[in-house]
N, C-alpha and C positions, 0 to 999 in steps of 0.2 A: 481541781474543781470539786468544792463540795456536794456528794450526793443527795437528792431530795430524800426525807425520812417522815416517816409519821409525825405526828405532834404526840405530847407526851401525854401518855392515859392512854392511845388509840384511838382510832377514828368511832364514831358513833352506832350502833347496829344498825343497818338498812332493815325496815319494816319493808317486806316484800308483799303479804297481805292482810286485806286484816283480821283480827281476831290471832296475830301471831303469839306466841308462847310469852315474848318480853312486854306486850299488849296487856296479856292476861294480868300477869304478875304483878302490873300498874294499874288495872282496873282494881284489883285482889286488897292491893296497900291501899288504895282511895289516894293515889298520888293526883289521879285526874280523874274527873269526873266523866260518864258515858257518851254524854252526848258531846265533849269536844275531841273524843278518841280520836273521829274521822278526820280532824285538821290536823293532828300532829302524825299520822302514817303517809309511807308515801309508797303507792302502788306502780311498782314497774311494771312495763309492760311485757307477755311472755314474748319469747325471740325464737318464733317457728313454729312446729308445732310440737303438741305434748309427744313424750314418747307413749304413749298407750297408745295415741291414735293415730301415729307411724308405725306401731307393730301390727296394732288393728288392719290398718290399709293394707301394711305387706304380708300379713294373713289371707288376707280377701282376694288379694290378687294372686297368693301364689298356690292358695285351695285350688281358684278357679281352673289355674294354667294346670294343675294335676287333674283337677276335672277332666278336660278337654281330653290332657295327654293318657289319660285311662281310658277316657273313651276310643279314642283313637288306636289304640293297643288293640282295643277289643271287638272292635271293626275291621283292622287287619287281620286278625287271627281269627276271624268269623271268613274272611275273604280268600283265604290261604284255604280254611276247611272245605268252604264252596268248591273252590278249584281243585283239591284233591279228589274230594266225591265225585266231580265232574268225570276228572280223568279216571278214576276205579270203574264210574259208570260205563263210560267208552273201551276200557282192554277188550271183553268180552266181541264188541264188532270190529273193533282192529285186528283182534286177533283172526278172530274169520276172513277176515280179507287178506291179511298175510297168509293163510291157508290156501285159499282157494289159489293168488297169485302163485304160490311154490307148489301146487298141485301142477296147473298150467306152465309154469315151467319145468317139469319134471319130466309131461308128459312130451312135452315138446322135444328134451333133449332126450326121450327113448324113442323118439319120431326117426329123428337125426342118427341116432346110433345104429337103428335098424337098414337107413337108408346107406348108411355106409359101412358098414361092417357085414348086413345080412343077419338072418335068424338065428345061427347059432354059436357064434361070437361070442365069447364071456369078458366082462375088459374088467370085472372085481376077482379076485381072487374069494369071494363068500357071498354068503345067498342072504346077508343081512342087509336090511335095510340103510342105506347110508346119505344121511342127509346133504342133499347139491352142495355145493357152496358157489353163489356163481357173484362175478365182478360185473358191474357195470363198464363197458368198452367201450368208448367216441364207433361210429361207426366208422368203416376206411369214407377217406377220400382222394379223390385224385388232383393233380393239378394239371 
């Protein structure tokens, strides 16, 4: 089967708009006169859109979406600050209330110790201060 092939010479230039370059170079020679330019071009139509104004659109949109996500960044990282300050602000009264509770359990179990051991009992072997360590215990119960 013989292949289709061009005709001999080449097919014709497609004038895609006018005032094209091969246009000019015939208006230049006086091959055709001005005003019948417009009937011998033939204008296709473009197929989509330009790329300027498909980078344009995905410029626009992908500025915005860094927009947003910078803001966003900088809203959380304002929120993180917030709640650090919060908590720095609050140690100083927790910490007094964890005092005051290991004061009252301190003194509680030198209640305990005196009620059972008596006044001159020693259960440390040194006169340093040594901080409780105490566990939290289910209370007993019975069945």
């Amino acid at each position: 089967m013989p292949q289709d092939m061009p005709p001999r010479g080449g097919y014709e230039p497609v004038q895609y708009k006018p005032g094209t370059n091969e246009m000019k170079r015939m208006e230049i020679r006086n091959c055709i006169p001005n005003e019948n330019a417009d009937l011998l071009q033939r204008n296709l139509p473009a197929k989509g859109f330009r790329p300027g104004i498909l980078l344009l659109g995905m410029g626009a949109v992908m500025s915005y979406g860094w927009y947003k996500l910078i803001g966003g960044m900088r809203e959380a990282n304002e929120l993180g600050r917030e709640k650090m300050w919060a908590r720095i602000n609050l140690i100083p009264l927790l910490q007094a209330e964890e005092d005051r509770d290991q004061v009252r359990r301190y003194l509680a179990d030198q209640k305990r110790e005196k009620e059972l051991l008596g006044d001159n009992a020693k259960v440390y072997n040194s006169d340093r201060f040594v901080r409780p360590t105490f566990a939290v215990t289910p209370p007993p119960t019975t069945n």
